[in-house]
N, CA and C atoms as an extended XYZ file, in Angstrom:
432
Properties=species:S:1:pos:R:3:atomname:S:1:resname:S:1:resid:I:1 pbc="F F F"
N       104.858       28.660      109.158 N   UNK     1
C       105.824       28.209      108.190 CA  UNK     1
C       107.245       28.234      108.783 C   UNK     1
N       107.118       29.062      110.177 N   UNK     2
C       108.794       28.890      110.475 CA  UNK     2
C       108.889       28.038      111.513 C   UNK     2
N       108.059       27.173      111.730 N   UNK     3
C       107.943       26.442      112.855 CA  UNK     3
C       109.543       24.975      113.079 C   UNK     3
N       109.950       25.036      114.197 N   UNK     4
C       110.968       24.385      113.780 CA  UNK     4
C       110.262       22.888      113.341 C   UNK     4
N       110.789       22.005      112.513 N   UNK     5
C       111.184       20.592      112.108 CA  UNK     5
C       110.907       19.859      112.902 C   UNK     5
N       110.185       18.795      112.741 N   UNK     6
C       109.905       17.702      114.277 CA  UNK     6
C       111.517       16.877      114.379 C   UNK     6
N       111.200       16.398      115.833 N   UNK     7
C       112.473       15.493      116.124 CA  UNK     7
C       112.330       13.736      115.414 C   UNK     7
N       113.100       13.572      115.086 N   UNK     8
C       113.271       11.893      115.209 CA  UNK     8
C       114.341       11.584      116.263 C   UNK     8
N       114.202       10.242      115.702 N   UNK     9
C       115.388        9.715      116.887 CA  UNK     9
C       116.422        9.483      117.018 C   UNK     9
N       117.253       10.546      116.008 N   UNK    10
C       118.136       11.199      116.041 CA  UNK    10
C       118.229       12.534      116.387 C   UNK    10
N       117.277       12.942      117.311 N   UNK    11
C       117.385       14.194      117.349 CA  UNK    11
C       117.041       15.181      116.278 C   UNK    11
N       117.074       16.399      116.228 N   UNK    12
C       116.495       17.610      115.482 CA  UNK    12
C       117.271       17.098      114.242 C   UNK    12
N       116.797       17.941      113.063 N   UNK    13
C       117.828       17.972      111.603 CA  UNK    13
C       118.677       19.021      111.660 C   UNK    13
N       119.109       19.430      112.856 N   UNK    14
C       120.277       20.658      113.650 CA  UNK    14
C       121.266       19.917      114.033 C   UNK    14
N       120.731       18.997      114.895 N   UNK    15
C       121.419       17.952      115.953 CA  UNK    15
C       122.162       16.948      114.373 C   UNK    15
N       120.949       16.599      113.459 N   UNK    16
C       121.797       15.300      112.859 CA  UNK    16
C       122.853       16.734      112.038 C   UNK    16
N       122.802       17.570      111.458 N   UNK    17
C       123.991       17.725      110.597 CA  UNK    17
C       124.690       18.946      110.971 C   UNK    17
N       124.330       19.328      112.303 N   UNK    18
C       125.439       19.766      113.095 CA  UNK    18
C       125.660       21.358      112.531 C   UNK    18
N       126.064       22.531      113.214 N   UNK    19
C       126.799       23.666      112.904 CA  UNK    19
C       127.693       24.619      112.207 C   UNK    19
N       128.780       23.107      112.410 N   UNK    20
C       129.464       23.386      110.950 CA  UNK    20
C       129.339       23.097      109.616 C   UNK    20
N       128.825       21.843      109.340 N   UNK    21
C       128.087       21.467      107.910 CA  UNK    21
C       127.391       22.587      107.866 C   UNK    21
N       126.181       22.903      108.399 N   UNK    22
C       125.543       23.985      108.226 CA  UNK    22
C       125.650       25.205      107.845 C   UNK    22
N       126.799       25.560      108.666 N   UNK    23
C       127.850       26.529      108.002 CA  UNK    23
C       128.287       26.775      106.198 C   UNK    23
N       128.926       25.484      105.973 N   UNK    24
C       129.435       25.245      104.912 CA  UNK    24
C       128.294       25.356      103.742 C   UNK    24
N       127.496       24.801      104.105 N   UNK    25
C       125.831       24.810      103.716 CA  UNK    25
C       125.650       26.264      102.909 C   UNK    25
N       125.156       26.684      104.279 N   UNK    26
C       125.181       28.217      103.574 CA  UNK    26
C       126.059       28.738      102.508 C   UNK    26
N       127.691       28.822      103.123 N   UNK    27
C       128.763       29.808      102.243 CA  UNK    27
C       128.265       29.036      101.329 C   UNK    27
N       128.188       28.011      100.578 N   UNK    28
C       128.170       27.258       98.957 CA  UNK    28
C       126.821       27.491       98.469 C   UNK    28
N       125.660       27.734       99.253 N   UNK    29
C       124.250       28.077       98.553 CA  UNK    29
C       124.567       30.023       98.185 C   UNK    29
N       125.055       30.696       99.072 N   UNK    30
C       125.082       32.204       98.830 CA  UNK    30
C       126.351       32.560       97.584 C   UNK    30
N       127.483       31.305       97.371 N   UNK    31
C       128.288       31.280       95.994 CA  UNK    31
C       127.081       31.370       95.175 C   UNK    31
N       126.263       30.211       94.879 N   UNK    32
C       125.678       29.903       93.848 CA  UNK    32
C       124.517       31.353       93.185 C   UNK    32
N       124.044       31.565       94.720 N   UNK    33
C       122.937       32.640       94.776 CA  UNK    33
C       123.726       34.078       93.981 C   UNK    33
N       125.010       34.437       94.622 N   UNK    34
C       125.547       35.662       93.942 CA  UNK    34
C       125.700       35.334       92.383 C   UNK    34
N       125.747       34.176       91.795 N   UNK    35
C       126.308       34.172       90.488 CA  UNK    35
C       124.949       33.541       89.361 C   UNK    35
N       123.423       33.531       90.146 N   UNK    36
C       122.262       33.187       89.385 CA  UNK    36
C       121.988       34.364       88.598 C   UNK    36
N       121.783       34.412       87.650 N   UNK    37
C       121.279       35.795       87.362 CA  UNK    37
C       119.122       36.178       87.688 C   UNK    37
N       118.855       35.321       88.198 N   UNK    38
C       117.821       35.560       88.621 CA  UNK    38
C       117.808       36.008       89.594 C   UNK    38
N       118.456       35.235       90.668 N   UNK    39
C       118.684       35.774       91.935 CA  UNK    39
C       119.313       36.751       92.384 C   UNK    39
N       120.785       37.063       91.865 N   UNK    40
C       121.664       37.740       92.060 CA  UNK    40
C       120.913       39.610       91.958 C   UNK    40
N       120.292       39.893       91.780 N   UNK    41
C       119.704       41.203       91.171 CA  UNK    41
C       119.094       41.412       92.719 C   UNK    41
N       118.196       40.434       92.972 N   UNK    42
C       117.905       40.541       94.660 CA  UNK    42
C       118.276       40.875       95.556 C   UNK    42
N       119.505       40.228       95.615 N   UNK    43
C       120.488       40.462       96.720 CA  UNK    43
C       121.464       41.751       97.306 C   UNK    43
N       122.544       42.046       97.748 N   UNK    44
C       123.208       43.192       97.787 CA  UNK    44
C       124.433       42.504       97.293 C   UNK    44
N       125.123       43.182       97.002 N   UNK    45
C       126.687       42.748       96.727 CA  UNK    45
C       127.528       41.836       97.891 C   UNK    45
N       127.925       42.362       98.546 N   UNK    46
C       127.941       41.689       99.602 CA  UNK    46
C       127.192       41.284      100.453 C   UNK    46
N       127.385       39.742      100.532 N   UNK    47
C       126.118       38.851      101.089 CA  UNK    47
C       126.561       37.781      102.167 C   UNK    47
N       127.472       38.973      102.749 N   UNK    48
C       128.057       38.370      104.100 CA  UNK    48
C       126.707       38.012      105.428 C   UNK    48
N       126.358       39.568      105.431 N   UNK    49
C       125.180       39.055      106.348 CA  UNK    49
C       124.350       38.952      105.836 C   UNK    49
N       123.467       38.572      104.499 N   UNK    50
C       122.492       37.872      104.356 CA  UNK    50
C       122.827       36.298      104.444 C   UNK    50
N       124.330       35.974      104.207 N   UNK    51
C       124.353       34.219      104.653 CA  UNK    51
C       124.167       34.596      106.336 C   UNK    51
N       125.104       35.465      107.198 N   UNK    52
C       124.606       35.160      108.869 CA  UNK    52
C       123.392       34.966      109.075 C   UNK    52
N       122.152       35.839      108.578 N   UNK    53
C       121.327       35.690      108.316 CA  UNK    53
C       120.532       34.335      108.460 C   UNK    53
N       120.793       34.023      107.290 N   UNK    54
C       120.128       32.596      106.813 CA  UNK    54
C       120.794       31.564      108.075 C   UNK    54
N       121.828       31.746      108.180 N   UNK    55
C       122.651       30.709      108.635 CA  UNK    55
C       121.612       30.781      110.252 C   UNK    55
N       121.300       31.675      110.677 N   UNK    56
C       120.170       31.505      112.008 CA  UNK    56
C       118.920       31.418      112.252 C   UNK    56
N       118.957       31.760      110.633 N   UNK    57
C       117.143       31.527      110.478 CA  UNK    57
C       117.364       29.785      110.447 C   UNK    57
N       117.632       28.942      109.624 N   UNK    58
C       118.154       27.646      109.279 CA  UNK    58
C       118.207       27.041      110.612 C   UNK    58
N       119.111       27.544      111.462 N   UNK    59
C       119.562       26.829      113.097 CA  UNK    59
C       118.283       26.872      113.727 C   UNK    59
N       117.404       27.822      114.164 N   UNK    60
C       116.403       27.854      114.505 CA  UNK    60
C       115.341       26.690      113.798 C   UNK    60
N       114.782       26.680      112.571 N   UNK    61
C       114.373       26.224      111.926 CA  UNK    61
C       114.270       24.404      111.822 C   UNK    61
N       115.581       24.127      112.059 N   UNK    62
C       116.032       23.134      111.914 CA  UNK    62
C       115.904       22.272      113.413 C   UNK    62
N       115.435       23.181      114.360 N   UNK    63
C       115.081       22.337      115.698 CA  UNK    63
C       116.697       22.813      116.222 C   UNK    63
N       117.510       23.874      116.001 N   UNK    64
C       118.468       24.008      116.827 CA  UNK    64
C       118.278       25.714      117.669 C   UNK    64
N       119.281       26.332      118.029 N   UNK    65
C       119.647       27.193      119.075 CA  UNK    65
C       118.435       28.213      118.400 C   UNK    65
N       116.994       28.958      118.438 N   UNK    66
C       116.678       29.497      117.840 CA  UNK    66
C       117.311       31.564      117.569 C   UNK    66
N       118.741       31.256      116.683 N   UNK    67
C       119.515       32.416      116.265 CA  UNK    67
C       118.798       33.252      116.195 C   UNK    67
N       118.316       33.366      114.782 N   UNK    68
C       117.321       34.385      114.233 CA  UNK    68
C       116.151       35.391      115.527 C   UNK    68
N       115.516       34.332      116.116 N   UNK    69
C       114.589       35.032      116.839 CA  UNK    69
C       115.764       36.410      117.825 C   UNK    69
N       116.214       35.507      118.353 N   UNK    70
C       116.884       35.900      119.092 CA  UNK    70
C       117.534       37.568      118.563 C   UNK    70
N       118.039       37.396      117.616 N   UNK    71
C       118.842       38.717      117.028 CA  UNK    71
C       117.973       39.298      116.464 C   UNK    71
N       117.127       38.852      115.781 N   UNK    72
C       116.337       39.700      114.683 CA  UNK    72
C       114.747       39.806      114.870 C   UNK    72
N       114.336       39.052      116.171 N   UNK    73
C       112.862       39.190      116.567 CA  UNK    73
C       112.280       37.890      115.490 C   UNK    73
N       110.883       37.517      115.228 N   UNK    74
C       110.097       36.930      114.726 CA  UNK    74
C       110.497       36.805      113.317 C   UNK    74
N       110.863       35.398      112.418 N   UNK    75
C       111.114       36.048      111.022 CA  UNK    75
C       110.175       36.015      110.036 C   UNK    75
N       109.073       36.018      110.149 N   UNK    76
C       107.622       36.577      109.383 CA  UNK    76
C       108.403       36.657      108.113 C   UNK    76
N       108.700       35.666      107.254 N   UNK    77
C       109.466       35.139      106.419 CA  UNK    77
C       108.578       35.697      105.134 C   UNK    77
N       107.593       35.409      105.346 N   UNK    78
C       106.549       36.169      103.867 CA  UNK    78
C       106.818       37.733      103.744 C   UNK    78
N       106.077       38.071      105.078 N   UNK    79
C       105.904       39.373      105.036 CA  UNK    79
C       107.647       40.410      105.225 C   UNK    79
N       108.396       39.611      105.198 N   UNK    80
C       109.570       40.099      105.094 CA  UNK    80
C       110.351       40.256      103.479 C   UNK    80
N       109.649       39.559      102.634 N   UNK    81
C       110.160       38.843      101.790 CA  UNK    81
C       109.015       39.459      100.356 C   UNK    81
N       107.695       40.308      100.517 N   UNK    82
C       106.990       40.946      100.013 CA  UNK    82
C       107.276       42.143       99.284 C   UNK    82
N       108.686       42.781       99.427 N   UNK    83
C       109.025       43.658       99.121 CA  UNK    83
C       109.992       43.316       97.733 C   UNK    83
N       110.255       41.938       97.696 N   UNK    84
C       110.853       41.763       96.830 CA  UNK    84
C       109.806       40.862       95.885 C   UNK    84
N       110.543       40.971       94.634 N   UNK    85
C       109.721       39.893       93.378 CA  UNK    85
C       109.495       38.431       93.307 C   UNK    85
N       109.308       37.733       94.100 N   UNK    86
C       109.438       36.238       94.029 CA  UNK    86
C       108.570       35.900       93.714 C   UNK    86
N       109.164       34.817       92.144 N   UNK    87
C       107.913       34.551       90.986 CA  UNK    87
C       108.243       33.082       91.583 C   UNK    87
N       107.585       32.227       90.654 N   UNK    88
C       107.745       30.873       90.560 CA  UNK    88
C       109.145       30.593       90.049 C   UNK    88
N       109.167       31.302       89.009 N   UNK    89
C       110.955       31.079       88.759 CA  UNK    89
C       111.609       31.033       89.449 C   UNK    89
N       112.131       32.122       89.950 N   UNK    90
C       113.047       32.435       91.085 CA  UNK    90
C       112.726       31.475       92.432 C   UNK    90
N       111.673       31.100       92.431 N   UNK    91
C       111.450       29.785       93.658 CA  UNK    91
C       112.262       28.730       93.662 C   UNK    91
N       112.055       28.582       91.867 N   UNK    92
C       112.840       27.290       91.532 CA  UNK    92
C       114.485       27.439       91.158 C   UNK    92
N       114.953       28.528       90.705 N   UNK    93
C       116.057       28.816       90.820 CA  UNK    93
C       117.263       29.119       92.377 C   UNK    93
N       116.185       29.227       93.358 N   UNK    94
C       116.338       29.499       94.895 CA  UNK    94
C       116.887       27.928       95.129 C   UNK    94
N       115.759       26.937       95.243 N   UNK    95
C       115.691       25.511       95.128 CA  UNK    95
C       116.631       24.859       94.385 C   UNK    95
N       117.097       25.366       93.425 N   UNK    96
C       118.189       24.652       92.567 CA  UNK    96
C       119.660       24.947       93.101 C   UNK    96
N       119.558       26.386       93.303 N   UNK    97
C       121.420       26.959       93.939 CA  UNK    97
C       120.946       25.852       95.518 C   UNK    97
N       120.226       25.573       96.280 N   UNK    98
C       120.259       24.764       97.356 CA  UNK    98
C       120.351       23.652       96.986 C   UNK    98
N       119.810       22.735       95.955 N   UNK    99
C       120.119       21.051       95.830 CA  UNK    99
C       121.424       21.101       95.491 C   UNK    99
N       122.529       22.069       94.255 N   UNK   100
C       123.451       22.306       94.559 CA  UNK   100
C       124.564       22.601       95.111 C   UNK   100
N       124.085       23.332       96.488 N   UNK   101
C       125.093       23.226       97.450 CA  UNK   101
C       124.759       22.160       98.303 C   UNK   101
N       123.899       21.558       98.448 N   UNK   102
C       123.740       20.498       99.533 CA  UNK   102
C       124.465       19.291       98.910 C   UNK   102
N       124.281       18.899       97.466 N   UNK   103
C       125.411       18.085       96.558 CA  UNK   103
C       126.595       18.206       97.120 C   UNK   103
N       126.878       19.340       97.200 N   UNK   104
C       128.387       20.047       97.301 CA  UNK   104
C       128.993       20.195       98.693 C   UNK   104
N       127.778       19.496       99.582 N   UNK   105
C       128.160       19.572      101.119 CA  UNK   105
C       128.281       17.874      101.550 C   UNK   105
N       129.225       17.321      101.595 N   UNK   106
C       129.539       15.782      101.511 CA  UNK   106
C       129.322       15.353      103.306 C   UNK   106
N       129.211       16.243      103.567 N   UNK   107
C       129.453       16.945      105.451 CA  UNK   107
C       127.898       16.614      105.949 C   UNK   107
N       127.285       16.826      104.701 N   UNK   108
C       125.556       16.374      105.541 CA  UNK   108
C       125.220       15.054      104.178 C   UNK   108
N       124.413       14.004      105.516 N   UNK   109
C       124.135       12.813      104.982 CA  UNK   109
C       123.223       13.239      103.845 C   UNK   109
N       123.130       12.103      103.612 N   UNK   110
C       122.100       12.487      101.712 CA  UNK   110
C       120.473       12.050      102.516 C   UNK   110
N       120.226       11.439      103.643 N   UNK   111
C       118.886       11.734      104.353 CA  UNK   111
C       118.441       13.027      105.013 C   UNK   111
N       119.645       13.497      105.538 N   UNK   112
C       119.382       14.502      106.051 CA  UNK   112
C       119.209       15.629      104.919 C   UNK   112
N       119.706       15.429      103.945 N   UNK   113
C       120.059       16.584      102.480 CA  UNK   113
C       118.791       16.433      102.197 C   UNK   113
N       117.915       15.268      101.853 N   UNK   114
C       116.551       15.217      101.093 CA  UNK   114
C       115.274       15.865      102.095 C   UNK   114
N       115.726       15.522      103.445 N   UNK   115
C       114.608       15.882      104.848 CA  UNK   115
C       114.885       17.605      104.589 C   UNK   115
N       115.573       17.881      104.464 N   UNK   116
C       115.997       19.089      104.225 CA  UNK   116
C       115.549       20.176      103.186 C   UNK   116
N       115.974       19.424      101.896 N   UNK   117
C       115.216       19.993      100.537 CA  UNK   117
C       113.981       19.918      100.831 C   UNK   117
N       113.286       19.188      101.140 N   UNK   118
C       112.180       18.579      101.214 CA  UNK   118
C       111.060       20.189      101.786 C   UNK   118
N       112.048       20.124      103.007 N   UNK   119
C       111.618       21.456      103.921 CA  UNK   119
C       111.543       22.569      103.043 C   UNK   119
N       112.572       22.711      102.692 N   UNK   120
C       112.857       24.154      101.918 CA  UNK   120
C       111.610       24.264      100.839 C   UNK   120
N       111.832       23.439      100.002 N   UNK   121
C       110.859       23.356       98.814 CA  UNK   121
C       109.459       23.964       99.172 C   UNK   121
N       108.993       23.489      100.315 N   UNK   122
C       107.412       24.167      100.853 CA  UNK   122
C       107.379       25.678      101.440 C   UNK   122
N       109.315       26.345      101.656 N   UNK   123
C       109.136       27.494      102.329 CA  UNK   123
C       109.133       28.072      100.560 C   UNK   123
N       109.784       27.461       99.792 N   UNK   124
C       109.810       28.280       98.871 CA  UNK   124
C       108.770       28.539       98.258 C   UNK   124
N       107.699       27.543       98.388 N   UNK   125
C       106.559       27.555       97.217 CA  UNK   125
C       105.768       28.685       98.059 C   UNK   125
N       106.073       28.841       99.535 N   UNK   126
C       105.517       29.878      100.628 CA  UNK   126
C       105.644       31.502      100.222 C   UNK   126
N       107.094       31.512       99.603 N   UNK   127
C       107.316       32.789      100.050 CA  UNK   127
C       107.154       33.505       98.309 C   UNK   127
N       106.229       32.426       97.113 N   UNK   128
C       106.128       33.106       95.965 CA  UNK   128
C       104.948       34.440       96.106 C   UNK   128
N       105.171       35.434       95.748 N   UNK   129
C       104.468       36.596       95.727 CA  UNK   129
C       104.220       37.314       94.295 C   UNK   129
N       104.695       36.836       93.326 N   UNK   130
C       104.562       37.263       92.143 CA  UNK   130
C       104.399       36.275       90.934 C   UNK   130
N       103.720       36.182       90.203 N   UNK   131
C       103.687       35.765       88.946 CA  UNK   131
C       104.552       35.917       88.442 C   UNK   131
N       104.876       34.903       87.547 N   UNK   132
C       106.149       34.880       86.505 CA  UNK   132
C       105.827       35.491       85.141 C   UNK   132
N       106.164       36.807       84.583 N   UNK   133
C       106.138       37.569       83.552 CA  UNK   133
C       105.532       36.558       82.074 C   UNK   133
N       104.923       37.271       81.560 N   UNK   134
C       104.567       36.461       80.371 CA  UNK   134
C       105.447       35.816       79.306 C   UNK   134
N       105.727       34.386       78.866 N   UNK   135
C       106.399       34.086       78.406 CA  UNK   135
C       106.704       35.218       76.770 C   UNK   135
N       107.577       35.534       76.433 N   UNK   136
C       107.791       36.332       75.114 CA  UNK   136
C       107.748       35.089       73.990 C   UNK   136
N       107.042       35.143       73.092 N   UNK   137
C       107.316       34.770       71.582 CA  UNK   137
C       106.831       35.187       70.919 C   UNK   137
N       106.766       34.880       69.555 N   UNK   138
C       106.291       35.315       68.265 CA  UNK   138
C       105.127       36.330       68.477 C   UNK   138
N       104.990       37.322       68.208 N   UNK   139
C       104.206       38.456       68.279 CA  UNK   139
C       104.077       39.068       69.168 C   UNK   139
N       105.054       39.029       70.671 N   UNK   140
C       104.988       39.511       71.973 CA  UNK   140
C       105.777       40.325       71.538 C   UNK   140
N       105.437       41.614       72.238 N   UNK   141
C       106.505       42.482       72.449 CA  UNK   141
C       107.778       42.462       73.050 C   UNK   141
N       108.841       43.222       72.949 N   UNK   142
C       110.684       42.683       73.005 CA  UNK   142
C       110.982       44.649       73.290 C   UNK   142
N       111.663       44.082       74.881 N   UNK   143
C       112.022       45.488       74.618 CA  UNK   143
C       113.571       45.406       74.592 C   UNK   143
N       114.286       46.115       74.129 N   UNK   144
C       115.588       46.137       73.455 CA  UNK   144
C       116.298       47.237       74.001 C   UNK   144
């Protein structure tokens, strides 16, 4: 699942939207992520280096400089990611703060934005480990 992205002929999806978009990429998906309330509970407060983080898992990923390995060894992305709750919700709430910042990144083409989502969407449906809690209504219990 972390295998990098095939090339076209434009080169990697590293090569087409480049370092700094990428950059920008990140800071506007980890805004969105601190202020989800699904997500936000996940995270640490400061989520400086969980964007460095991402930002080399992504480069790697994307058919560029492989960061991540490099600093952080193998990123066994599941089994890293097991310790935390990831329902289906939160997959799709993950997926949503990203179509949002990629909107919000004018810096990467809207082919490269969809080749992109596209990617993500299958790591996300990858890295669900939990069921999503039973919906509450009428005669479910409510804890208060």
């Amino acid at each position: 699942m972390t295998a990098p992205l095939s090339l076209t002929e434009g080169g990697s999806l590293y090569d087409r939207i480049g370092p700094e978009a990428l950059g920008l990429l990140v800071r506007r998906f980890y805004a969105r992520v601190a202020r989800d309330p699904d997500l936000a509970p996940l995270f640490p407060a400061d989520l400086t280096h969980t964007a460095e983080k991402q930002f080399a898992f992504l480069s790697g990923f994307l058919g560029g400089p492989p960061l991540y390995l490099q600093r952080y060894g193998h990123p066994r992305l599941r089994a890293r990611h097991l310790p935390f709750e990831i329902t289906p919700a939160r997959g799709r709430a993950w997926l949503a703060c990203m179509a949002a910042a990629l909107r919000e990144t004018p810096e990467i083409g809207e082919a490269e934005a969809r080749e992109l989502h596209a990617a993500l969407t299958r790591v996300a449906a990858h890295m669900v480990n939990t069921p999503d809690p039973p919906a509450s209504g009428p005669g479910s219990p409510r804890f208060d």
